[in-house]
C-alpha positions in Angstrom: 0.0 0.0 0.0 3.1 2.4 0.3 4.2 1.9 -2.5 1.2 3.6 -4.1 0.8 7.0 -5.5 -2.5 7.8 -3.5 -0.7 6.3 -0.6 2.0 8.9 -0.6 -0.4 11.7 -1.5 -2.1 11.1 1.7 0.7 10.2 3.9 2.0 13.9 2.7 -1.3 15.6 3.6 -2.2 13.7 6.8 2.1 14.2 8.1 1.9 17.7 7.2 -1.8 19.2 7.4 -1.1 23.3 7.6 1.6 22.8 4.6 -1.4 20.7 2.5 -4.2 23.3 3.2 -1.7 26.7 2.3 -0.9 24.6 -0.7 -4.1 24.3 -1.4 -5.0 27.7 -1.0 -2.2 29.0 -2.5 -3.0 26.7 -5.9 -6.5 27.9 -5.4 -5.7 31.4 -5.5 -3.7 31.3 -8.5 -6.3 29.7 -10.4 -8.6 32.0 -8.9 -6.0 34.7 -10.0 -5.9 33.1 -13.5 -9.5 33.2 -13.9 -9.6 36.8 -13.3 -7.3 37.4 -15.6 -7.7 34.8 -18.1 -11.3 33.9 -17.6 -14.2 35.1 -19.9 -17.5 35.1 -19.6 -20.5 32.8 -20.2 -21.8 33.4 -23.5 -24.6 30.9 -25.3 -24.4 29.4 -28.7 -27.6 28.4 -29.7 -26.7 28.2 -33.3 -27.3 24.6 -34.9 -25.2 24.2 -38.0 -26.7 21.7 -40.2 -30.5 22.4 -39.9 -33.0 23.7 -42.2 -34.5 26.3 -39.8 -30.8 27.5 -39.2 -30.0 28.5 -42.8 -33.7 30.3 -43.1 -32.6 32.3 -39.6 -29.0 33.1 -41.5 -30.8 34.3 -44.6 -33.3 36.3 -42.6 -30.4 37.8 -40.7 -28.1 38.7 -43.9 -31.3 40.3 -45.6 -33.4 41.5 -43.1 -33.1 44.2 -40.6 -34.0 43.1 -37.2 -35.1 39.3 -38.3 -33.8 36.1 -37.5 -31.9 38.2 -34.6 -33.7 38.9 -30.9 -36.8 39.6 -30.6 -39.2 40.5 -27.7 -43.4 40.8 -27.7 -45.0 43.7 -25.9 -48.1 42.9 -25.0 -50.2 45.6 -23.4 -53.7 44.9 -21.7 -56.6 47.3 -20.5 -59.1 46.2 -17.8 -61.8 48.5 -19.3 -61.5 47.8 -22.6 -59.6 50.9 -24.2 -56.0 51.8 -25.0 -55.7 55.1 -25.6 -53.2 55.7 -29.2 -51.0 58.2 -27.1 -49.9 55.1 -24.8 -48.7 52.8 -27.6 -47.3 55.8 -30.1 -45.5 56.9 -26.5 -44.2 53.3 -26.1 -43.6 52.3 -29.9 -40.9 55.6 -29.4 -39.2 54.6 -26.1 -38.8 51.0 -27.3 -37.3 52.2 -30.6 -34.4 53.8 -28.2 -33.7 51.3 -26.5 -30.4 49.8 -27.5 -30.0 47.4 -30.0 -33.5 47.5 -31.5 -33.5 47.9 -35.1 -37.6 47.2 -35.7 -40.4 48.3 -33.8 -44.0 47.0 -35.7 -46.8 48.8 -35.9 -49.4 47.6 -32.7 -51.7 44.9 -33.2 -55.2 44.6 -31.8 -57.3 41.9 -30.8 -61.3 41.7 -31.8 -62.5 43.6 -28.6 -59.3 46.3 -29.0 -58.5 45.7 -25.4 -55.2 44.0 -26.0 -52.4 45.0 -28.0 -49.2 43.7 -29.4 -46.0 45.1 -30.7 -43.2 43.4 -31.5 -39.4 44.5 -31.4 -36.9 43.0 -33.6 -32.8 43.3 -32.2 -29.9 43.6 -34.7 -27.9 40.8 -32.6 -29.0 37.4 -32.1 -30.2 36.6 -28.6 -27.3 35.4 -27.3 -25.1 38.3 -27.7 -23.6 39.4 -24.3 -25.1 42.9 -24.3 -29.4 41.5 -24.3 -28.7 37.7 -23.5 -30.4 37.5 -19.7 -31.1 41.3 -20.0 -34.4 43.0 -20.1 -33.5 46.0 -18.4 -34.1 48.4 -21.4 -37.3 46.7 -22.4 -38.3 47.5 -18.5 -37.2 51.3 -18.7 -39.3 51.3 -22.0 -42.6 49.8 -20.6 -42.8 51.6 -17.2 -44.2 54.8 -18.0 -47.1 52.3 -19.8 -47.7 50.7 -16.9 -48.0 54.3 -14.7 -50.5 54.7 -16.8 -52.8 52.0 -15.7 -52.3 49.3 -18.3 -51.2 45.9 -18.2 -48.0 45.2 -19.6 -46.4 41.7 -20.1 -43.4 40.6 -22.1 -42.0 37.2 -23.9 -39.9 36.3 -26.6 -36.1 35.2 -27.0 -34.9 38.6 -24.8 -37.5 38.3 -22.1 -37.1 34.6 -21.9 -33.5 34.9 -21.0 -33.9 37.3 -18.4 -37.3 35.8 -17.0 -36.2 33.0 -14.8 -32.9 33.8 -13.4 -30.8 31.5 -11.4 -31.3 32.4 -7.6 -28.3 30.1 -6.6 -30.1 29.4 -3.6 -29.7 25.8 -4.2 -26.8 24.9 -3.4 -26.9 26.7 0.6 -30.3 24.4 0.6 -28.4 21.5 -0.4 -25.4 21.9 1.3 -27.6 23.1 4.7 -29.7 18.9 4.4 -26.0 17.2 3.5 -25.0 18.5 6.7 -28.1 17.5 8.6 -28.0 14.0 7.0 -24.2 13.4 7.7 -24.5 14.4 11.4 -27.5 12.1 12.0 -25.4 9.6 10.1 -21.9 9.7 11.7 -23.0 11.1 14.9 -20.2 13.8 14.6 -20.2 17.0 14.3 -16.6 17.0 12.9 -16.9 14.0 10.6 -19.7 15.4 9.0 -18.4 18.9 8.5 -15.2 17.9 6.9 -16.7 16.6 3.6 -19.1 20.0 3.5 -15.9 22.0 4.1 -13.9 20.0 1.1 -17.3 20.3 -1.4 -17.3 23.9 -0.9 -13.2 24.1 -1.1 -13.8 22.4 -5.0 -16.8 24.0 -5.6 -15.0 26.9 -5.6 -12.0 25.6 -7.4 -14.2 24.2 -9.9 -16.1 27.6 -10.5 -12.7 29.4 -11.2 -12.0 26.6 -13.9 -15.3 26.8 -16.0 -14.3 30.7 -16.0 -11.1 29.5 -17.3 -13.1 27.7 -19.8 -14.8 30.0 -20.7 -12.1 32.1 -21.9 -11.8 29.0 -24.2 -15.2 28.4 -25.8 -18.7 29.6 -25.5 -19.8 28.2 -22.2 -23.8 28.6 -21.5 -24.8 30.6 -18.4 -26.5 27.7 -17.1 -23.0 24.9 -17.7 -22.4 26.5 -14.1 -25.3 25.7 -11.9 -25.5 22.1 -13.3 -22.0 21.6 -12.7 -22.5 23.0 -9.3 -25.0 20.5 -8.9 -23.2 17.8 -10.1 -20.1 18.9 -8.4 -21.6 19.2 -4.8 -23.2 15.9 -5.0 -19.9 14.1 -6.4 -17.5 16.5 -4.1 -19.5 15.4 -0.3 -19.8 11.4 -1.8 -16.1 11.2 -2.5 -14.6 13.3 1.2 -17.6 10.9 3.1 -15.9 8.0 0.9 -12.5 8.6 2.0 -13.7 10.2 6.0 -16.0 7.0 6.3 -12.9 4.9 5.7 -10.7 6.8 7.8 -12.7 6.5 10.6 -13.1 2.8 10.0 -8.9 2.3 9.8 -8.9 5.0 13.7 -11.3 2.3 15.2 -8.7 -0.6 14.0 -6.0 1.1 16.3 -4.6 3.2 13.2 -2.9 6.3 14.5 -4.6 9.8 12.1 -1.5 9.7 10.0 -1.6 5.9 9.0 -5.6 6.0 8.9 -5.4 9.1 6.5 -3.0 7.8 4.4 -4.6 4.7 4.3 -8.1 6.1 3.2 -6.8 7.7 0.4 -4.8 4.6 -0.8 -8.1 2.4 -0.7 -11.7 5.0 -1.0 -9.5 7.5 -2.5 -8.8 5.0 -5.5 -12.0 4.2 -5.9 -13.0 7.7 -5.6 -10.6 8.3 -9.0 -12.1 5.4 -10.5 -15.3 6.5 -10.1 -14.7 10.1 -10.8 -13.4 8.8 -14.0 -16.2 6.9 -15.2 -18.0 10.1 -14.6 -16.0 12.0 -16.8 -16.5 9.0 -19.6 -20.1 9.8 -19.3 -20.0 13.1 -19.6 -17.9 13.3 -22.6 -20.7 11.8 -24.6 -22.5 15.0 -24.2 -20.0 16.1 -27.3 -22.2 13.6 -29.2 -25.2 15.6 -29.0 -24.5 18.2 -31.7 -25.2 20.6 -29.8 -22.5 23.6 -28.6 -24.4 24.5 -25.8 -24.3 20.1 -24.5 -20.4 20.7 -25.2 -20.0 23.5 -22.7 -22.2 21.2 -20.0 -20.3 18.4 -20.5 -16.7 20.3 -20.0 -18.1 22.6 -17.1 -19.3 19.6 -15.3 -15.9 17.4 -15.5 -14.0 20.8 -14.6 -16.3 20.3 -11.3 -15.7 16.7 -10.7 -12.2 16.9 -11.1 -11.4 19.8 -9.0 -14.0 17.8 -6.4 -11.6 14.8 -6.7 -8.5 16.9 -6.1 -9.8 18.5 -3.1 -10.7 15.1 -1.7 -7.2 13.5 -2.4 -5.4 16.7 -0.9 -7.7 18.3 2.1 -9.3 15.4 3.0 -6.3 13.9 4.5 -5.1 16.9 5.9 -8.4 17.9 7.7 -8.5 14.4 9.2 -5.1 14.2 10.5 -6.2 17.3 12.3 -9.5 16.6 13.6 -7.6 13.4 14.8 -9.9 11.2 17.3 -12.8 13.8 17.6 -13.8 12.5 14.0 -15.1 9.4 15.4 -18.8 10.0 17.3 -18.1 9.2 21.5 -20.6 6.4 21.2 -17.9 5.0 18.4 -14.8 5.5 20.0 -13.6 2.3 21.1 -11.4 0.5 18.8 -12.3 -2.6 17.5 -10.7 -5.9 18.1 -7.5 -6.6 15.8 -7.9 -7.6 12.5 -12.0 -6.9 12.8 -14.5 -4.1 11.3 -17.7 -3.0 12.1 -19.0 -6.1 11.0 -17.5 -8.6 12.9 -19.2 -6.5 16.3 -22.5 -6.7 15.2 -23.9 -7.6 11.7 -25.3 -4.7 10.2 -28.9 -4.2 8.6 -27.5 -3.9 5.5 -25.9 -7.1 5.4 -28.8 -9.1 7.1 -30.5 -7.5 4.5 -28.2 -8.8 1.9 -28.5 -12.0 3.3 -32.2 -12.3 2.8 -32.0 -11.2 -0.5 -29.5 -13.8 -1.2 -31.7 -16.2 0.0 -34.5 -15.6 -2.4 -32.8 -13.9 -5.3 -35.4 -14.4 -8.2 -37.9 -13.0 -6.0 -36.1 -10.4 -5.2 -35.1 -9.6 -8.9 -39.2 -10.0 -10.3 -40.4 -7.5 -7.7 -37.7 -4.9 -8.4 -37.6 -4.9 -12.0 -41.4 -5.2 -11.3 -41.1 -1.3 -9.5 -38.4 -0.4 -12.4 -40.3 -1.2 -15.2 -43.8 0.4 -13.9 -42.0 3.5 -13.4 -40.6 3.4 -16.6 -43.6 2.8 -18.4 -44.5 6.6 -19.3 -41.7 7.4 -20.8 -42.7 5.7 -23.9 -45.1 8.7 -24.5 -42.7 11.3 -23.6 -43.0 13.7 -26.1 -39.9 16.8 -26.0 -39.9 19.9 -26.8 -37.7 22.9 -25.7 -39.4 24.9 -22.9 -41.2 28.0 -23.9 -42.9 30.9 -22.0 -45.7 28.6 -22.2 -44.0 25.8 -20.0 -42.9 28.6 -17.0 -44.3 29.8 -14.0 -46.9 32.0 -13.8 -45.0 34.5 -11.5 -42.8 35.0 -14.3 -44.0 37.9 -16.7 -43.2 35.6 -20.0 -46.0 33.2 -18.8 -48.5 35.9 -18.7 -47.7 37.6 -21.6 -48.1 34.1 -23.4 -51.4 33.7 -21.5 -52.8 36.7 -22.8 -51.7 36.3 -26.6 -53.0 33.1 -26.3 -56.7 33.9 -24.9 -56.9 37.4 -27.0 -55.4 36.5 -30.5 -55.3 32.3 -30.6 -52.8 30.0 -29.0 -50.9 30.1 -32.5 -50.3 33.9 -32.1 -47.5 32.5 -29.5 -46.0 30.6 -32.6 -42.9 32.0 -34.9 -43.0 30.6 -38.5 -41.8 32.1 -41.6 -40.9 30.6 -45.2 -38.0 32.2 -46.5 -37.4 31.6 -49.9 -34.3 33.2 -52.4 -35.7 35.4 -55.2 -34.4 33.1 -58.1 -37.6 30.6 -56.8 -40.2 29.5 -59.7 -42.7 32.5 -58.3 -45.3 30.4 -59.5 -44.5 27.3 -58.4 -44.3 29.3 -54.9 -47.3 30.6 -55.4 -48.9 27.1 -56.0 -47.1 25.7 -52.8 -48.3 28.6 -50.4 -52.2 27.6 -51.9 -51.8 24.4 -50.6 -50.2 25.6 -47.4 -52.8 27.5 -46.5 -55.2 24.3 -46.7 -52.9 21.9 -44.3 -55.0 21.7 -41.3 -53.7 23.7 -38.7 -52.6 26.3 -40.7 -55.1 29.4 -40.3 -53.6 32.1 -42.1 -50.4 32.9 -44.9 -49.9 36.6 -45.3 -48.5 37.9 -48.4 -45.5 37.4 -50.0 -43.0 40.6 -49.7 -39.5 41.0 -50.2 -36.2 41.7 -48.2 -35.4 45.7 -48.5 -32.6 44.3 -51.2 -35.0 42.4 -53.3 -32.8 39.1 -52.1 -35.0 36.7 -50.6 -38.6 36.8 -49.9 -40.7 36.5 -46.9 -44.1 34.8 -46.0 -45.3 34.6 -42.8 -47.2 31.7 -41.5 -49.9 31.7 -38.8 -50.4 28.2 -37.1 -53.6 27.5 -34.4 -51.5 25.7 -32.0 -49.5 26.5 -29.3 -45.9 25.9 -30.5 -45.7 23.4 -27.4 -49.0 21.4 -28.4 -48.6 18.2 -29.9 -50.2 19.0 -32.9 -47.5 22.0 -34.1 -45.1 19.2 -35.0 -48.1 17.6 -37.3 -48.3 20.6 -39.3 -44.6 21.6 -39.5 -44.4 18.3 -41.3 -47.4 19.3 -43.7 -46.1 22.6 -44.8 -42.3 21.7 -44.9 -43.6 18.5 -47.2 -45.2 20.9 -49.9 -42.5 23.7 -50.0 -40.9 23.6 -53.4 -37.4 23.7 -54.1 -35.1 26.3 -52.2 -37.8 27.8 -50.1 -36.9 27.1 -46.3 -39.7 26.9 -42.7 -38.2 28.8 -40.5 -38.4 30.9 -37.5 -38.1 30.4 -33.9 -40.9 27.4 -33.8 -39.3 25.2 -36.9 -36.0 26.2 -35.4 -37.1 24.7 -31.9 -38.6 21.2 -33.5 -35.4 20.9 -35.5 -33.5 20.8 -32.1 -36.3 18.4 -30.7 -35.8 16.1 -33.4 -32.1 16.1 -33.7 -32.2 15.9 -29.9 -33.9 12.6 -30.0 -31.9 11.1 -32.6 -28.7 12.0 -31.1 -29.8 9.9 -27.6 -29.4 6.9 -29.0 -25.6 7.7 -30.3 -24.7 9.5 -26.9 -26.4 5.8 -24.7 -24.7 4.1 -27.1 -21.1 5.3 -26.4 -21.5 6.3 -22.8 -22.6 2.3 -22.1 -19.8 1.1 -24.0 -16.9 3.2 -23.2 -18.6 2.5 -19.5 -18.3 -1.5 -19.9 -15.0 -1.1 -21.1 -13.7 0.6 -18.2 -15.4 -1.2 -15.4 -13.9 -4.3 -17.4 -10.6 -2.9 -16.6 -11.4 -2.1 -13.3 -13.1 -5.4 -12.3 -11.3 -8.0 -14.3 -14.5 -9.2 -15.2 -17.0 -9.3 -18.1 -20.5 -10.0 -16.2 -20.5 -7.7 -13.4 -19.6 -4.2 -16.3 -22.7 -5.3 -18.3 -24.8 -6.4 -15.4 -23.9 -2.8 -14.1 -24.6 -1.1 -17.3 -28.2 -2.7 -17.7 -29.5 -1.8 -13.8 -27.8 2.0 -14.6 -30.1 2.3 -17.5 -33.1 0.7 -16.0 -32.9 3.4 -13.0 -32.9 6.2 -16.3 -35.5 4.5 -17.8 -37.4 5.4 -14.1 -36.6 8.8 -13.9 -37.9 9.1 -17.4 -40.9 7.8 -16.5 -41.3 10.0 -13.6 -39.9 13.1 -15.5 -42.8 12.7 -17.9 -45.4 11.3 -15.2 -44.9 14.6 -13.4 -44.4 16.8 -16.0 -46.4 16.0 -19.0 -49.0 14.0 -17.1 -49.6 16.2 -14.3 -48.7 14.0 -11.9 -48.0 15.8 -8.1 -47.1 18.9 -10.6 -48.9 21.6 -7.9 -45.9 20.6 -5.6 -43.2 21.9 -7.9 -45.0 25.4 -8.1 -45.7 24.4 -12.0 -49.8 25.2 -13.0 -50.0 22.9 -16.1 -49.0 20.1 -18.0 -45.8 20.3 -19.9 -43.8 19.0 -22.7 -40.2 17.4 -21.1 -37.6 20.3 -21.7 -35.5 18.8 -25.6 -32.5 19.4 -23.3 -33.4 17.1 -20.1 -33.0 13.7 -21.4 -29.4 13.8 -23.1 -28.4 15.9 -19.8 -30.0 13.5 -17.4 -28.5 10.6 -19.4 -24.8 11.5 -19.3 -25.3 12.8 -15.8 -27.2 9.7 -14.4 -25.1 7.2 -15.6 -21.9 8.5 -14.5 -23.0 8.7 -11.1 -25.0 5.9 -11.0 -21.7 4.0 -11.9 -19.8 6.0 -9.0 -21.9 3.9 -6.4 -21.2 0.7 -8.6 -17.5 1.4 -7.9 -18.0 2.0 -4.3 -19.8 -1.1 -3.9 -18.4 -3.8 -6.3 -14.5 -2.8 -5.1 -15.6 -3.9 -1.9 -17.1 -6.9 -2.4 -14.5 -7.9 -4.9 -11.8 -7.2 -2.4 -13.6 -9.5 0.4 -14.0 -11.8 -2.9 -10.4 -12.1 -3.1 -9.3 -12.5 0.6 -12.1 -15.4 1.0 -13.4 -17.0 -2.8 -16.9 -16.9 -0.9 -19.0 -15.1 -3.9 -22.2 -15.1 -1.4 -20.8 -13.9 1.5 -18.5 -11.1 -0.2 -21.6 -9.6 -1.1 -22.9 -9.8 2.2 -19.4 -8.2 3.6 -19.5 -5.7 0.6 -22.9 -4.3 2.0 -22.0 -4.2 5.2 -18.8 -1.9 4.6 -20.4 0.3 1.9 -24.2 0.1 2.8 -24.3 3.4 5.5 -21.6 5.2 3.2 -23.5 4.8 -0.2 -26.9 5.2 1.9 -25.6 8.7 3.3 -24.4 9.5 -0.3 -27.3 9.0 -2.1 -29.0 10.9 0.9 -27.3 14.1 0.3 -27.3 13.2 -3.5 -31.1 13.6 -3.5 -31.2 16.0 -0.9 -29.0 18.3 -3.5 -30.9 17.6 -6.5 -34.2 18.1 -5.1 -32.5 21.7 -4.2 -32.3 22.5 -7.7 -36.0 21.3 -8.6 -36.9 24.7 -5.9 -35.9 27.4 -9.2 -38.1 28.6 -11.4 -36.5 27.5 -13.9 -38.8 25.0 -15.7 -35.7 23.0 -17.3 -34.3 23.1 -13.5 -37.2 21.9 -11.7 -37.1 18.7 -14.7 -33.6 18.1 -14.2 -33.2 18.2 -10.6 -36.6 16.4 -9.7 -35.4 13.5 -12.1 -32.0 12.9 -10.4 -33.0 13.1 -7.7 -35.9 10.0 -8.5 -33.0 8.1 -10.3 -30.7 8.3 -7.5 -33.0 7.2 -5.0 -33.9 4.2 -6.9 -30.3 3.6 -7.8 -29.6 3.5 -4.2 -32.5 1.2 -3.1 -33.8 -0.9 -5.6 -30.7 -1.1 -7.5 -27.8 -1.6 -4.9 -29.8 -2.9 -2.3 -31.9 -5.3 -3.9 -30.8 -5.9 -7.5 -27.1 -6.0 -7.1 -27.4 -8.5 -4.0 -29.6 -10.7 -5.5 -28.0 -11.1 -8.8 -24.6 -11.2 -7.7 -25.8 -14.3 -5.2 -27.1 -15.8 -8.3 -24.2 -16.0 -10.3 -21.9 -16.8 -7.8 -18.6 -16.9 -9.2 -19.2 -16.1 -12.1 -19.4 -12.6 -11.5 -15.8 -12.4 -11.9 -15.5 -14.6 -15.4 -13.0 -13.0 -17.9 -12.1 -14.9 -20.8 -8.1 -15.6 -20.7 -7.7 -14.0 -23.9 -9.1 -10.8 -22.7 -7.4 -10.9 -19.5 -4.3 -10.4 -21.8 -5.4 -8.2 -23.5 -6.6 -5.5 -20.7 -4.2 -3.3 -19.2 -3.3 -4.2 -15.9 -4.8 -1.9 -13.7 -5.5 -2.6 -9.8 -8.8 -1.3 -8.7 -8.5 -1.0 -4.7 -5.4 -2.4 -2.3 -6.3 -4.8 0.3 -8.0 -2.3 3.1 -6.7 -5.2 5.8 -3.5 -6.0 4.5 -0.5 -4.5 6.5 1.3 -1.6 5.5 4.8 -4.1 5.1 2.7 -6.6 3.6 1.8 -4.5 0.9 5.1 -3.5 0.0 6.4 -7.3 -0.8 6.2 -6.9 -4.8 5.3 -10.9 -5.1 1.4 -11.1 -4.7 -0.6 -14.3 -3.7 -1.4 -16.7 -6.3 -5.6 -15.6 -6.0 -4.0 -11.9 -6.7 -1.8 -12.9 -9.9 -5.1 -14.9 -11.4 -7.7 -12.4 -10.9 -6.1 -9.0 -10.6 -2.9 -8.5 -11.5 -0.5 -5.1 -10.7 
């Protein structure tokens, strides 16, 4: 064991604790330092190369002044029925100063003239840093309108940004419950602070890093908060990993040096391992297509890694001084030489374990039995990228969509234009905008005009759905089908189911690497071909749930009135790729927690049954308190506004729940007592093959022990050094 890297990194931290933390500090300020000086800020790139919607945008951007840019709805409302002309002249003028705008149109009235609408077209797209999550000029502009007793509500692409901010009063809740749950768990004060203290030490190293990054690459203003999310859940699991251990090596007789060191040689690898698997996963967010999923994905492994640093480095060094206070009074006594916790007393979780064992295709039935049924509604999830529509009704977007939708038709809400180059057969566009208008759904196609430089022309489309209703994709598909030749659908409606659909297509390519590059690495790891896939199939089977819950909730209704949400609503395009890459990686962290420890005991032993018994027993309060503050975190998040929040948070939360329950505490046990030994089975040839890579030292071998380079014959066999 001291012959190992992590060894030595923790024997350095533990021996010399105030050197360890001003290092740390000191590399935490320069980063810090570099990101202030280096750093950039976030800026969104919703551009999506590639799509048909995207080139009409491009066109309407080169040829038209204030199209295919930002844009914003004013929508002003009367309670007795009139609006005078002075207040919409006064605020047609103060909009048109405002900067950035390049088109203000001319109001529009609904049947009973209570209601009016103007629209303002920007000459920068929506994610330029000037408007992007700005609506401050817009709010200057329509203040004097609402002094004058009217109603005024806002949506479109600038108000959207700015609607729904982050609070970032998530992560105080969720680091506030990981604190409660850690002192009920460990009964100590000290040993539950330490891993809160070491979160918020990477959280903070891993926020100066995505600045770094974005200094790099467009990284979206929301990459931080899920990497903050990610990050805090990861950071506490890996320092109550490597504490939990600790505390277990003190109780052994271990002086705080030794224990340290030791911890970090045995949780901290498997912390790495795990943190790596993580990173695998979220490197298939690349696969998406999408800029904005490549920014997540890079933003969220800045977080884990700088969580994983913190944990090999102050971890240690906090421990060693904490010393004996770590361990709760009650716990204090050390245990006899050469046992654990489970040779006092036999913990629930490996009575448990033991049952399970007993009845193992019971056991399996009923819990794929929960799985499955959980599952179940996310075969009729249908996506679509959250609107005003899909928001709170606190938020100013929401009403502003309410009210188009009740005084001009839910399709008023909808932005679609065919853009067509001026070299098009006029008459066979003439002949296609006929038809157009007979596609059911369609209720209106204005005239054709032309770009101020006679390059393209224009034809706005008005649709009778909501863009969100299921029907807008129906009649997308019936006017894009009789479009002739060079005439493009676009706007921000065909532009937002271009993203659904690519979205949904791209899934399948990022599951499809994630699980593979996943198998491949646990089958590195493991030495072992079974337990990688068996791992694989439960981690998408606890997806699979929160996808049915995600779209349960959400689209169903189901329990929504608890989330602060008023109506059904498509799932959020972005969710399920972002709760895939997310999910699986930490889903595979608890595999990795709990399969090094049961291979270890399977390797001291060859009993296959009662390794998994002893496996539980030494992870089964660790991964329990994990997934406790996991949950506890996520569910932090689902308290924003912010509808795409609310979805992601709500359905990690579900899948790491499950994960930690039925998963590891039912299916894992029971399957793993089924197959016995063959758990472990990798082909020779393989074996060969793999790079040798050792997952997690023998936790009860002595120090001097582990030093002798010749290992025992079960060791050469199944995992060699």
């Amino acid at each position: 064991m001291k012959t190992t890297l992590l060894y030595r990194i923790g024997h350095a931290s533990a021996a010399h604790p105030i050197r360890a933390l001003i290092g740390f500090v000191a590399a935490l300020g320069i980063l810090l330092a570099a990101s202030a000086t280096f750093g950039g800020d976030t800026q969104e790139d919703w551009d999506v190369a590639g799509t048909p919607s995207q080139a009409g945008i491009d066109l309407l951007r080169q040829h038209v002044p204030g199209a295919g840019n930002a844009f914003a709805r004013i929508v002003v409302h009367s309670d007795d029925g009139t609006i005078p002309a002075s207040v919409i002249d006064g605020l047609r003028g103060r909009l048109g100063d405002t900067d950035h705008v390049a088109t203000v149109s001319d109001a529009r009235y609904s049947a009973d003239r209570d209601t009016a609408v103007v629209t303002v077209g920007y000459d920068v797209p929506v994610t330029d840093q000037s408007i992007m999550g700005n609506a401050d000029g817009l709010e200057k502009a329509v203040a004097p309108t609402t002094d004058d007793g009217m109603q005024v509500e806002m949506n479109g692409s600038v108000p959207e940004t700015a609607a729904a901010p982050i609070k970032g009063h998530a992560e105080i809740i969720g680091i506030t419950l990981a604190l409660l749950i850690m002192v009920f768990a460990f009964g100590s004060v000290v040993a539950a602070g330490l891993p809160i203290v070491t979160a918020i030490a990477g959280l903070v190293a891993g926020s100066a890093g995505i600045m770094l990054l974005a200094g790099l690459m467009d990284v979206s203003p929301t990459a931080p908060m899920v990497a903050s999310m990610v990050g805090l859940g990861v950071g506490i699991d890996y320092a109550l990993l490597v504490v939990s251990r600790h505390v277990e090596f003190l109780r052994r007789g271990h002086d705080p040096v030794e224990s340290a060191a030791r911890s970090v040689a045995t949780a901290g690898r498997s912390a790495t391992f795990a943190a790596t698997t993580v990173l695998v996963s979220l490197m298939g967010l690349r696969l998406a297509g999408l800029p904005t999923y490549s920014s997540f994905g890079f933003a969220t492994a800045i977080a884990v890694v700088a969580m994983l640093a913190a944990t090999l480095v102050v971890v240690p060094a906090l421990c060693r001084s904490a010393g004996h206070r770590i361990v709760s009074r009650k716990a204090r006594r050390p245990l006899p030489t050469g046992a654990d916790d489970g040779a006092r007393r036999m913990p629930l979780t490996a009575r448990w374990a033991g049952r399970v064992g007993q009845r193992p295709v019971v056991a399996i039935v009923l819990a794929l039995t929960v799985l499955v049924t959980l599952a179940a509604p996310a075969a009729a999830m249908r996506t679509w990228p959250s609107d005003s529509g899909a928001q709170s009704t606190e938020l100013t977007t929401r009403r502003a969509h309410d009210l188009l939708a009740a005084e001009f038709g839910p399709g008023t809400n909808a932005d679609v234009v065919i853009v067509a180059p001026s070299a098009t057969d006029r008459d066979r566009l003439m002949a296609a905008l006929r038809d157009i208008a007979r596609v059911p759904g369609v209720t209106a196609v204005a005239p054709v005009t032309e770009s101020p430089d006679g390059a393209i022309e224009i034809v706005p489309i008005t649709i009778s759905a909501d863009p969100a209703a299921a029907a807008t994709g129906d009649v997308l598909s019936g006017i894009r089908e009789r479009l002739p030749d060079g005439a493009i659908l676009t706007g921000e409606t065909p532009y937002y189911d271009d993203i659904s659909h690519m979205v949904q297509r791209r899934l399948w390519l990022v599951i499809g690497f994630v699980v593979i590059a996943s198998v491949i690495l646990l089958t590195v790891l493991f030495r072992s071909v079974v337990a990688p896939v068996k791992a694989a199939a439960m981690n998408l089977l606890s997806v699979a749930a929160a996808y049915g819950v995600i779209t349960a909730v959400f689209q169903w209704g189901w329990g929504l009135s608890l989330l602060g949400v008023d109506n059904p609503v498509a799932v959020s395009s972005w969710v399920p790729i972002l709760v895939f890459a997310i999910l699986f990686g930490l889903s595979m962290d608890y595999e990795v927690f709990l399969l090094s420890r049961i291979r270890e005991d399977w390797l001291a032993t060859g009993d296959a049954r009662a390794s998994v018994i002893s496996g539980l027993a030494k992870t089964g309060r660790v991964i329990t308190t994990a997934a406790a503050i996991m949950v506890a975190v996520f569910l932090s998040f689902a308290t924003e506004t912010d509808i795409v929040m609310k979805m992601l948070g709500l359905g990690m939360a579900v899948a790491v729940f499950l994960d930690a329950t039925l998963v590891r505490m039912v299916l894992v046990p029971a399957t793993m007592s089924l197959l016995g030994r063959f758990n472990w089975w990798l082909p020779a040839w393989l074996d060969r093959l793999l790079p040798q890579v050792g997952l997690e030292p023998d936790a009860d071998a002595d120090a001097d022990a582990a030093e002798d380079p010749k290992p025992t014959r079960r060791e050469t066999h199944m995992t060699p050094v």
